[in-house]
N, C-alpha and C positions, 0 to 999 in steps of 0.2 A: 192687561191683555195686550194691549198697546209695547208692550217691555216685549212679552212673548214672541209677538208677531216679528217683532224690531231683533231679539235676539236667532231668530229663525231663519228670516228671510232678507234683514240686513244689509248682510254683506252683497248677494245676487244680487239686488233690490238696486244697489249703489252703482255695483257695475255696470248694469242696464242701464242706471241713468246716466253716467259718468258719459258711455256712450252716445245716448238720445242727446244728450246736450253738447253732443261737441266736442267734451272733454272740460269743460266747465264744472269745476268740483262744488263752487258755491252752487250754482244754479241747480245740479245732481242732488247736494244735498236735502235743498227746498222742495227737490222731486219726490224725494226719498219724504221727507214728513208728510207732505200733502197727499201722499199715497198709501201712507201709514194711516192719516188722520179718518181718508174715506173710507180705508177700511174699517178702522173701528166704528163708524159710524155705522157701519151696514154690516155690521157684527151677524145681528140677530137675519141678513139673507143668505151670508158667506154658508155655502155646506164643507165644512172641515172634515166629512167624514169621507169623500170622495178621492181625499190627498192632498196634494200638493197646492198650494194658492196663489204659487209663485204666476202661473199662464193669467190668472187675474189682476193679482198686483200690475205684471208688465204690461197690461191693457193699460190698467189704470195711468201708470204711469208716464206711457206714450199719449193717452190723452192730455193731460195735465203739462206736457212738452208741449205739445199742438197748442190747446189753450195758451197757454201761457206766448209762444210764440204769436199766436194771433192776437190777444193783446196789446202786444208790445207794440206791434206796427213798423217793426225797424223796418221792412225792406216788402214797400207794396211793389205786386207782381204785376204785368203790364195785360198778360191775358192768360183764358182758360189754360192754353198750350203750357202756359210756364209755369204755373201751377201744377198739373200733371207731370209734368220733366223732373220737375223737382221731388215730388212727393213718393214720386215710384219709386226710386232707390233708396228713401229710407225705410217707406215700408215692408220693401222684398229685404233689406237688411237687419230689424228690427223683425222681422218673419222666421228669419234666417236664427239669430240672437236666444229670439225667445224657445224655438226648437232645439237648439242645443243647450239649453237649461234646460229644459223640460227630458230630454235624451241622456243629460248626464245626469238628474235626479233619481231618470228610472235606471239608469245604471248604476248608482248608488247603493239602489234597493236591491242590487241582484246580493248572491253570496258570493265570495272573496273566489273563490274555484271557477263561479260561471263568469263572474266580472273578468278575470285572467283569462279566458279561454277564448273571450270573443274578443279581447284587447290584441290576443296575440295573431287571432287568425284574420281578423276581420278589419281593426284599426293598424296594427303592424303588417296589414295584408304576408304573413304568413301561411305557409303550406302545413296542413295536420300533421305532417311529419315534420316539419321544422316546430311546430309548437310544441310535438309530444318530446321530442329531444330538449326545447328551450324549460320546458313542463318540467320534464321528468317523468313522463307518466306514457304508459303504450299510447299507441295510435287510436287503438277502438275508447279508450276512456275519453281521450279530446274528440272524437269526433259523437259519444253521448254527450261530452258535457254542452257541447256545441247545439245541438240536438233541443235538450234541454235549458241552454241559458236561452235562447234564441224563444221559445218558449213564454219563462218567465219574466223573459222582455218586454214579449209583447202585451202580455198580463197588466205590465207595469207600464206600458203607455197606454193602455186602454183605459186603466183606471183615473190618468191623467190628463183624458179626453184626446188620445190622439188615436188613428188607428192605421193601422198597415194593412197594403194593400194584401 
């Protein structure tokens, strides 16, 4: 199960931590096991049938950073202030990280039509008519399929526990 999980979520799993740590590939990697290992320990609480696991693993594993930093003791803080200084910006960053995994996953899961349609209008901030010329397809087809991917997006973050306003 443990292979599964590893051949899954892996690769995201690494780069989150590669991140969380600074850029420190040993220290990532030990993030990346020990995130592996909790999960399979809590196999039988994990619900798989909700989707994606990745928004837990990256908990996990930004605890397991923290921990593991607070351990270590390299660099005690002088007061409350400095602590909060610090902490905000990885977490608004690490916030930031795990939302756009979780954004590309469900764009992942759209179809190859609706993924193109909101890449062109939305992420290449294209006009429906520059898309349906980039397309190839009338105006009224990108501005359903827009309609509709926009839709199945949200489908697809909802089941991934995010939700749009």
């Amino acid at each position: 199960m443990v292979r599964a999980l590893y051949a899954e979520y892996g690769a995201p799993l690494m780069a989150f931590a590669i991140r969380l740590t600074g850029g420190d590939r040993r220290w990532a990697e030990d993030v990346v096991q020990e995130t592996l290992v909790r999960a399979w320990r809590n196999l039988h609480d994990l619900r798989t049938d909700t989707g994606s696991l990745m928004p837990w693993l990256a908990t996990v594993a930004r605890r397991v950073v923290i921990d593991d930093h607070r351990r270590s003791g390299t660099r005690p803080l002088d007061t409350v202030d400095d602590i909060r200084d610090r902490a905000a910006p990885v977490a608004a960053e690490d916030e930031r990280l795990l939302r756009e995994i979780v954004v590309t996953e469900a764009m992942l899961s759209l179809s190859p039509a609706h993924r193109q349609v909101l890449t062109e209008t939305f992420l290449l901030d294209r006009t429906v008519q520059e898309a349906a010329e980039t397309i190839g397809v009338p105006v009224g087809t990108v501005k359903s399929r827009v309609y509709y991917a926009m839709r199945a997006l949200r489908v697809a973050l909802e089941e991934r526990g995010v939700t749009l306003p």
